[in-house]
PyMOL CGO cylinders between C-alpha atoms (Angstrom):
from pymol import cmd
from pymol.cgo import CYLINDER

trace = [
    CYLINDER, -28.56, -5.35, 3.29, -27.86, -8.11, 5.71, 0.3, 1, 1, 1, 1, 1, 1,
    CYLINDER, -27.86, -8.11, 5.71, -29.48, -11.79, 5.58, 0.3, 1, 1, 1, 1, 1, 1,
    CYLINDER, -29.48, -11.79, 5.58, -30.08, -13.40, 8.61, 0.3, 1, 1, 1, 1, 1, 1,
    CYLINDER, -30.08, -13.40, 8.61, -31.15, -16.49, 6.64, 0.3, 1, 1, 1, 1, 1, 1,
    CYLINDER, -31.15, -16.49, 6.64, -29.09, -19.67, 6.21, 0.3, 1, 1, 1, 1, 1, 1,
    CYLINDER, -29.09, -19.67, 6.21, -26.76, -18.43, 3.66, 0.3, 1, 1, 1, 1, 1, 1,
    CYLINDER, -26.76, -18.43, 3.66, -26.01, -21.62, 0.99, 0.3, 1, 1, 1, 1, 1, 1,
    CYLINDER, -26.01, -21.62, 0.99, -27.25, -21.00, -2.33, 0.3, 1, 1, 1, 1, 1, 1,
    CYLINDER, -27.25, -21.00, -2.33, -28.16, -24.41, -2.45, 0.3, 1, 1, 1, 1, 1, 1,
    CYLINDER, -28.16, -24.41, -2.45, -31.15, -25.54, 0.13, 0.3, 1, 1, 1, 1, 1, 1,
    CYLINDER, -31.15, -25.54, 0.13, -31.44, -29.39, 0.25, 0.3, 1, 1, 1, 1, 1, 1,
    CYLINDER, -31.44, -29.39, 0.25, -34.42, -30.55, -1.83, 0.3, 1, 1, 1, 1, 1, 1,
    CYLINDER, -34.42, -30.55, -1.83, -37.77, -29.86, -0.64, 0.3, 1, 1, 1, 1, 1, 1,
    CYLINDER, -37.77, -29.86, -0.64, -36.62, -27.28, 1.24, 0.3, 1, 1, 1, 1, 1, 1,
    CYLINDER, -36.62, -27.28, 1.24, -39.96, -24.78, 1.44, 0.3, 1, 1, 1, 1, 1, 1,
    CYLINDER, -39.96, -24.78, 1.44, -40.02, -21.28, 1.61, 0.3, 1, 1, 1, 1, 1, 1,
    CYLINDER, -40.02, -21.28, 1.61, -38.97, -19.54, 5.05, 0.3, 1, 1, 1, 1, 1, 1,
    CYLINDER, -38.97, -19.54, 5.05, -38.90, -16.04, 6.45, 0.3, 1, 1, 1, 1, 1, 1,
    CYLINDER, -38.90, -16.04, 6.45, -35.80, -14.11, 6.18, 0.3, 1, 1, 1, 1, 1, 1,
    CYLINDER, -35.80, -14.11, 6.18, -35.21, -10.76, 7.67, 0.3, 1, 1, 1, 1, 1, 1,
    CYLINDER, -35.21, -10.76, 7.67, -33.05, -8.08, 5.83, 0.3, 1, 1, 1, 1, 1, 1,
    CYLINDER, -33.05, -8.08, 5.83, -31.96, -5.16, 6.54, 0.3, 1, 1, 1, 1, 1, 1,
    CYLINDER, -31.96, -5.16, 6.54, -32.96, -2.19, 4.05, 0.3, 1, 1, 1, 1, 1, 1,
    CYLINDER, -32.96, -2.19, 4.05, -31.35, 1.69, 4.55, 0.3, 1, 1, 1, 1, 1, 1,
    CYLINDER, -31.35, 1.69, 4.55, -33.88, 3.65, 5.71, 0.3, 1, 1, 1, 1, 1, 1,
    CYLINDER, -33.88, 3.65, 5.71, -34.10, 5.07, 2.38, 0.3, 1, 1, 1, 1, 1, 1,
    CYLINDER, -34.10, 5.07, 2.38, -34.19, 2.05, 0.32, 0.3, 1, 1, 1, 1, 1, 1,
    CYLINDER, -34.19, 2.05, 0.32, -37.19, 1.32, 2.27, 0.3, 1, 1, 1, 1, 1, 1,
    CYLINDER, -37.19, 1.32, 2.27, -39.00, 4.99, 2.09, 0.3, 1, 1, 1, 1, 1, 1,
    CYLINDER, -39.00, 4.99, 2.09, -38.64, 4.48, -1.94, 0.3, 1, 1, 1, 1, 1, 1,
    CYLINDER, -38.64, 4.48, -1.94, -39.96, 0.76, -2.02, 0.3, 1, 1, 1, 1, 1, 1,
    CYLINDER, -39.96, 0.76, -2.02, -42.67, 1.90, 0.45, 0.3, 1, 1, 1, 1, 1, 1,
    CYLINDER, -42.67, 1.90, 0.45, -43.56, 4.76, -2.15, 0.3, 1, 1, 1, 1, 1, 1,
    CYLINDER, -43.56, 4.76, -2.15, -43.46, 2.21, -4.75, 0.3, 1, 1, 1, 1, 1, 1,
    CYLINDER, -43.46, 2.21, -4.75, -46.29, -0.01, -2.95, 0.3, 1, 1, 1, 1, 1, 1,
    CYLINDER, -46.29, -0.01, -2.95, -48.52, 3.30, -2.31, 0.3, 1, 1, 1, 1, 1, 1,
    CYLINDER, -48.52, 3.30, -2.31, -48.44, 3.94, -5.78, 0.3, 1, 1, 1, 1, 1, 1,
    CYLINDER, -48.44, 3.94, -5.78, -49.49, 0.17, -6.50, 0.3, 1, 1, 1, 1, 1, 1,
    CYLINDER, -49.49, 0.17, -6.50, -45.97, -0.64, -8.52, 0.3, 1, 1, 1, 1, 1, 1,
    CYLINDER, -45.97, -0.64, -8.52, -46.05, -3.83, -5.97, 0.3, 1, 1, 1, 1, 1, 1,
    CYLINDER, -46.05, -3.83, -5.97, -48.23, -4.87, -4.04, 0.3, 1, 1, 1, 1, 1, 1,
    CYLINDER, -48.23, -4.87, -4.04, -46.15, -4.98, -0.61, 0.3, 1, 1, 1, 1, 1, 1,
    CYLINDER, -46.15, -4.98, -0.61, -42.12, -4.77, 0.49, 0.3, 1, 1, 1, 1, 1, 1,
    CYLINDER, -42.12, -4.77, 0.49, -41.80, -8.32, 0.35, 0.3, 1, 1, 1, 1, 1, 1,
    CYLINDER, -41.80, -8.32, 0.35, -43.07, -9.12, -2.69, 0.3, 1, 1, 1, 1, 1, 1,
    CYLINDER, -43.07, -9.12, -2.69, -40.61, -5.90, -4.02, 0.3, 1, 1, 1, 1, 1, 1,
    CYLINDER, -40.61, -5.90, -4.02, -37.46, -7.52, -2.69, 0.3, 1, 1, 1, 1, 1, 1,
    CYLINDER, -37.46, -7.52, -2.69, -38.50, -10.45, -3.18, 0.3, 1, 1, 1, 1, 1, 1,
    CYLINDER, -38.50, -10.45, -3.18, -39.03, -9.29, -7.10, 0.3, 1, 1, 1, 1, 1, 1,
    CYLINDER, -39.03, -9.29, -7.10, -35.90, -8.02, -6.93, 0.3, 1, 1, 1, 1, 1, 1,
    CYLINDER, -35.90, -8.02, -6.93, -33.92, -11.20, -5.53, 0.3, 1, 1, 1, 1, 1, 1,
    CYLINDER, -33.92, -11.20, -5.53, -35.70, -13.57, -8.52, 0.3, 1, 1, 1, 1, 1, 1,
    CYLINDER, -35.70, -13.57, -8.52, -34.01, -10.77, -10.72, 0.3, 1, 1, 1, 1, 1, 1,
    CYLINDER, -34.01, -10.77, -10.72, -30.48, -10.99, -9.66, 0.3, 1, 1, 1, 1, 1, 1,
    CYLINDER, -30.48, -10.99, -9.66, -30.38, -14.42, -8.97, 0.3, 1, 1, 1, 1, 1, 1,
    CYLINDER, -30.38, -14.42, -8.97, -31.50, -14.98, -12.80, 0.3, 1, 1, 1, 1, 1, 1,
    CYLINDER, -31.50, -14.98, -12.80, -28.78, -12.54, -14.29, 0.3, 1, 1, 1, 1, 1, 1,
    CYLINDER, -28.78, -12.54, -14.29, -26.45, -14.65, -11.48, 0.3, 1, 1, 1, 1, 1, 1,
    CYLINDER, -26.45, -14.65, -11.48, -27.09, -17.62, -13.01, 0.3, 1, 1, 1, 1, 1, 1,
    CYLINDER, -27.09, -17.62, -13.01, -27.21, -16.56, -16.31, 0.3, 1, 1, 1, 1, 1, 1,
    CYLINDER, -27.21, -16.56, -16.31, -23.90, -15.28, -16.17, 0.3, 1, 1, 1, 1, 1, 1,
    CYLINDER, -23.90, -15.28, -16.17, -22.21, -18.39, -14.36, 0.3, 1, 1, 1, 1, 1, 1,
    CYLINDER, -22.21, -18.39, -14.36, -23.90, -20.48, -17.64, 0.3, 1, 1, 1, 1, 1, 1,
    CYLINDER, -23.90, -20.48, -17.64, -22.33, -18.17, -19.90, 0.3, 1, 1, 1, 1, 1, 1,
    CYLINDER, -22.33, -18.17, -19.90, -18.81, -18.34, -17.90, 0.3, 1, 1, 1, 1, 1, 1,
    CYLINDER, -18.81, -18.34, -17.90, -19.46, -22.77, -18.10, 0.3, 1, 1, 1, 1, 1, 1,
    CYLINDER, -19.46, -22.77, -18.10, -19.66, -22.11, -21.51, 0.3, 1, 1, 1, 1, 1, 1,
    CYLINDER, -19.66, -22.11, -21.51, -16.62, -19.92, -22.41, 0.3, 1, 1, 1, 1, 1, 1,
    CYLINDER, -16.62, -19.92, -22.41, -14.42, -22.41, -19.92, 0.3, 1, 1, 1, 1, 1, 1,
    CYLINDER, -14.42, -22.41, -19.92, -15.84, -25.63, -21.98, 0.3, 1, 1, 1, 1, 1, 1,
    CYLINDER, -15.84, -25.63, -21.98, -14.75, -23.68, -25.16, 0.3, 1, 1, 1, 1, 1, 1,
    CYLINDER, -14.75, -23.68, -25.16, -11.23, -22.95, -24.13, 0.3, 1, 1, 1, 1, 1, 1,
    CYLINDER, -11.23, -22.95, -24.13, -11.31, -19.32, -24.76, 0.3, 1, 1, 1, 1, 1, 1,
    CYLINDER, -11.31, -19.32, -24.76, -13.34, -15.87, -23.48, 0.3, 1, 1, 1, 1, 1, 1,
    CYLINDER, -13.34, -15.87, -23.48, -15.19, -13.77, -25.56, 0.3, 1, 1, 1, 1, 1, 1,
    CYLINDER, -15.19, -13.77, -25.56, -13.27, -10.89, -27.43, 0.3, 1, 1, 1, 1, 1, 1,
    CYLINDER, -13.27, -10.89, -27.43, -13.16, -7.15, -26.35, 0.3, 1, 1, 1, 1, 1, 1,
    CYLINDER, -13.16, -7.15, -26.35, -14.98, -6.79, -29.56, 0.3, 1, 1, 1, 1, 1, 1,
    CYLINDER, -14.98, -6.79, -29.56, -17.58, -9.29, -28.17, 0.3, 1, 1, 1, 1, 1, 1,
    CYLINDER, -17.58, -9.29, -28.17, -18.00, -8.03, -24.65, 0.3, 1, 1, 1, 1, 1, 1,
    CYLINDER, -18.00, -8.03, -24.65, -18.42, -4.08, -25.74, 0.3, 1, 1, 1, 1, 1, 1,
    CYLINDER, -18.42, -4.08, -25.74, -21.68, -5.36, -28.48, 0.3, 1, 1, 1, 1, 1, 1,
    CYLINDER, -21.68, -5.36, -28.48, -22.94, -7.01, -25.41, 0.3, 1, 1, 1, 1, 1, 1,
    CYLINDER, -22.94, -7.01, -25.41, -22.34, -4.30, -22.63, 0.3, 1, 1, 1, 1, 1, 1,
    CYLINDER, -22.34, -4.30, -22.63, -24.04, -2.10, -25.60, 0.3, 1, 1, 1, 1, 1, 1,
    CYLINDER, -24.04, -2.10, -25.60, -26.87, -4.35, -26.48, 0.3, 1, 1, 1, 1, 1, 1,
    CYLINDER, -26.87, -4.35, -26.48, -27.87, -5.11, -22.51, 0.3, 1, 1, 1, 1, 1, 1,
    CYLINDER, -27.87, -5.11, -22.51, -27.28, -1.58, -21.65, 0.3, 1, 1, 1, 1, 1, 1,
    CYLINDER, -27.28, -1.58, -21.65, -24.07, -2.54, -18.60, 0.3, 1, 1, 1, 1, 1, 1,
    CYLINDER, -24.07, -2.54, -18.60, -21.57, -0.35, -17.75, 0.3, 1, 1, 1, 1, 1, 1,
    CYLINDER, -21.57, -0.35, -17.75, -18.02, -1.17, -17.91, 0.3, 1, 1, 1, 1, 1, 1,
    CYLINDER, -18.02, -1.17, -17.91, -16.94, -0.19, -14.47, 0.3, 1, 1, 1, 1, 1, 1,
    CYLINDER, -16.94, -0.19, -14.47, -19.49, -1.76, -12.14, 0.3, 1, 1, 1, 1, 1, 1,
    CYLINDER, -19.49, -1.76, -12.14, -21.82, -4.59, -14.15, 0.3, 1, 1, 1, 1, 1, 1,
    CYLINDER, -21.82, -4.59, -14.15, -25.29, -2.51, -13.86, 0.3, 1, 1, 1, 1, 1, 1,
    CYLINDER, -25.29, -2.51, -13.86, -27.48, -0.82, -15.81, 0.3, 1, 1, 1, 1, 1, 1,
    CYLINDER, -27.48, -0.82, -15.81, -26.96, 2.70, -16.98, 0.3, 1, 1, 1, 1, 1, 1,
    CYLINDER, -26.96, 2.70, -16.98, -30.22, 4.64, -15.55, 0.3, 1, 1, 1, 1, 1, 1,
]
cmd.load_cgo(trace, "trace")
């Protein structure tokens, strides 16, 4: 996917919302397309743009979580990180969700 939008992560305030093209495989777009036929959205847009609010939550989620462990001093324990990977379903070798 390629964003043709201004790329900081943090707009100056009052910054409305804009247009942005991307740039979807042809079969990313086929399956969200099937998705909106079926009525699982209700167009593309508001798919990806579904799926952006996701990832930029778990993004800042997980920069909170690394604030905290650098405030503490220390990171969490294997012990720690395998209950988690368990509990929220993540696989070790990339960071997503087993299927």
């Amino acid at each position: 996917m390629t964003d043709r939008a201004n790329s900081s992560l943090n707009p100056p305030a009052g910054a409305g919302a804009g247009r942005s093209g991307v740039t979807l495989g042809a079969d990313q777009l086929e399956q969200i397309r099937r998705l909106v036929a079926v009525g699982r959205a209700s167009s593309v847009d508001e798919y990806v743009a579904a799926a952006v609010a996701e990832r930029l939550e778990r993004d800042r989620s997980l920069t909170e979580l690394q604030d905290l462990f650098e405030r503490k001093g220390h990171a969490p324990s294997a012990e720690h990180l395998a209950w988690a990977r368990e509990v929220l379903g993540v696989d070790d070798r990339d960071g997503e969700g087993r299927a």
